[in-house]
C-alpha positions in Angstrom: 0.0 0.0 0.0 1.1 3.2 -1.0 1.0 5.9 1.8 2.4 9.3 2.4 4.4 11.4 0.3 7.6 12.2 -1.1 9.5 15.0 -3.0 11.8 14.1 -6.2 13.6 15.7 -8.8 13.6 15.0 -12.3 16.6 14.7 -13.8 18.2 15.8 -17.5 16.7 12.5 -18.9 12.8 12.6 -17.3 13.8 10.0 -15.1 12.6 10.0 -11.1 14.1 8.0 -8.5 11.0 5.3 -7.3 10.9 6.7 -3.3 12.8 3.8 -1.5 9.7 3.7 1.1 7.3 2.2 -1.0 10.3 0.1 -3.3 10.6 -1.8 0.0 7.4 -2.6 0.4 6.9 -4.3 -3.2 8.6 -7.5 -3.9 11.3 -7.3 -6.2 9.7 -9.2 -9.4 6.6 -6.8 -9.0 8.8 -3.7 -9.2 10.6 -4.9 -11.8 7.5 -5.6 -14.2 6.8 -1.6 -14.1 3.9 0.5 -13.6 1.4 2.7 -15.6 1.5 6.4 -16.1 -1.9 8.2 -17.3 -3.1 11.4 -17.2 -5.0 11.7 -13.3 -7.8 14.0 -11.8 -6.8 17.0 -10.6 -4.0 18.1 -12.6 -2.2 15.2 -11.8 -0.6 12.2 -13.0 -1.2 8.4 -11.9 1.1 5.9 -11.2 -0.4 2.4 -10.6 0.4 -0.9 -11.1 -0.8 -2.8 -14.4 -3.2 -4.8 -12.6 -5.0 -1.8 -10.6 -4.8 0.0 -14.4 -6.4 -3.3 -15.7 -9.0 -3.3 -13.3 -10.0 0.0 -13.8 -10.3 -0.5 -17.2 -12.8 -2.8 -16.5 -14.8 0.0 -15.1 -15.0 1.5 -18.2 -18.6 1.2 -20.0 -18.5 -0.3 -23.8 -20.7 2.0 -25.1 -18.6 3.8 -27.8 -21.6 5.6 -28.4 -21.2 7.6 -25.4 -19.9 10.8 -25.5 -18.5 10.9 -22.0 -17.1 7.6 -22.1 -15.2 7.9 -25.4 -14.0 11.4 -23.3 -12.9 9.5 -20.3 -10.8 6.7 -22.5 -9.6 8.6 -24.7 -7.9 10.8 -21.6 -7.1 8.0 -19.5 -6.1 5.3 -21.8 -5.1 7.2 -24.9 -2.2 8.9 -22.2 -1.5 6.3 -20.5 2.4 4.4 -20.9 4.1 1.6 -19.3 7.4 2.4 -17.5 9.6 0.2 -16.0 12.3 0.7 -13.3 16.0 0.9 -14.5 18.3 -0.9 -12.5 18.9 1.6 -10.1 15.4 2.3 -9.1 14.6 5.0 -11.8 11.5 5.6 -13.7 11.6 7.4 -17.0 8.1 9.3 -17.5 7.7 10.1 -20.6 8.4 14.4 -20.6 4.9 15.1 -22.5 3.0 13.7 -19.8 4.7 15.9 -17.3 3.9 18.8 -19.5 0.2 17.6 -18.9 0.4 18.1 -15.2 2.6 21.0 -15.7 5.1 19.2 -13.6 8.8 20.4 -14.2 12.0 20.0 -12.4 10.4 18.8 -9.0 7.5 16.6 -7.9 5.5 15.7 -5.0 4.6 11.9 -5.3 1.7 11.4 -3.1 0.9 7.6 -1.7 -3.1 6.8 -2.5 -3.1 3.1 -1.3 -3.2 1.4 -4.7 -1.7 4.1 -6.9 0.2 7.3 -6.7 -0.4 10.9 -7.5 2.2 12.6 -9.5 2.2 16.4 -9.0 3.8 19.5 -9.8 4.8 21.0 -6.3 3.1 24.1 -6.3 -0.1 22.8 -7.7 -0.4 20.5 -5.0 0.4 22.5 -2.5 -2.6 25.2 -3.8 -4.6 22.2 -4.1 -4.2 21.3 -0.5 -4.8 24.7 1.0 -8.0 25.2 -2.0 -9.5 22.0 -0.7 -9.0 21.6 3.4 -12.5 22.8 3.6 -13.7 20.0 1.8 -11.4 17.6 3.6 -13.0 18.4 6.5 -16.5 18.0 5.4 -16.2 15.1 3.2 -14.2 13.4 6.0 -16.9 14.5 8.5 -19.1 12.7 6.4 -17.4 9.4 5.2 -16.5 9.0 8.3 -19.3 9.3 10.1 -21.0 6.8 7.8 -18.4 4.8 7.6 -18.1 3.5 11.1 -20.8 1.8 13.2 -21.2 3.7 16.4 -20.7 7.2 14.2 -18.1 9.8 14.3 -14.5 8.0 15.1 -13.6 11.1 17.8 -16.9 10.2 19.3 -15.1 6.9 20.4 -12.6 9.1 22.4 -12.5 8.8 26.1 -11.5 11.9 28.2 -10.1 11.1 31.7 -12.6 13.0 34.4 -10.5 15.7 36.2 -9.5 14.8 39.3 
């Protein structure tokens, strides 16, 4: 699972250095065999592994004959490339997909469990501060729903005052 974040440069050749956190976590085989890069949400990119891009392909309706769903493909599957790790743990993203998400010279790689988010540092950093509000009342709300006996601080116990 891919959690947290971490800050890498890109160097001369588009290549970033896959964050040793998470590298540990995969076995060697499954790093090896590479991920996918596509265009993300947000301004982003993703970064998943084939399998998680496989299933969400899967996702995808059939019906060419929809206007939004030929949108959606043609965004996320027409931009999407395999990568694969060199032998010292770099990743070469193609540079046209950077330009997409107007990442250059640095990026914030942000854990999301099954993939990763690929942004430019400032734009995630705006992102962040633009959206706390609705971090806080999504999470309010998922939350709340999302656990039996309600709102997960209302399992908190405070020690009476002596």
């Amino acid at each position: 699972m891919f959690i947290g974040k971490s800050y890498n440069t890109i160097d001369q050749k588009s290549r970033i250095l896959f964050p040793t956190k998470w590298r540990k976590l995969m076995a060697p085989k499954v790093f090896e065999e590479g991920f996918v890069v596509t265009l993300g949400l947000d301004g982003c990119l993703f970064m998943m592994m084939p399998s998680v891009f496989e299933e969400l392909m899967t996702k995808l309706p059939d019906d060419l004959g929809d206007e939004e769903t030929r949108f959606l493909a043609r965004h996320f599957v027409g931009n999407a490339e395999e990568v694969r790790p060199d032998s010292q743990g770099r990743i070469l993203v193609p540079s046209w997909q950077y330009e997409l998400a107007g990442i250059s010279g640095e990026v914030v790689m942000v854990g999301m469990g099954n993939r990763i988010e690929m942004w430019s540092v400032d734009l995630h950093g705006k992102s962040m501060q633009q959206h706390y509000e609705n971090f806080k009342r999504f999470g309010e709300k998922i939350f709340k729903r999302s656990t039996p006996a309600g709102n997960p601080a209302d399992q908190v116990v405070v020690p009476a005052s002596s």
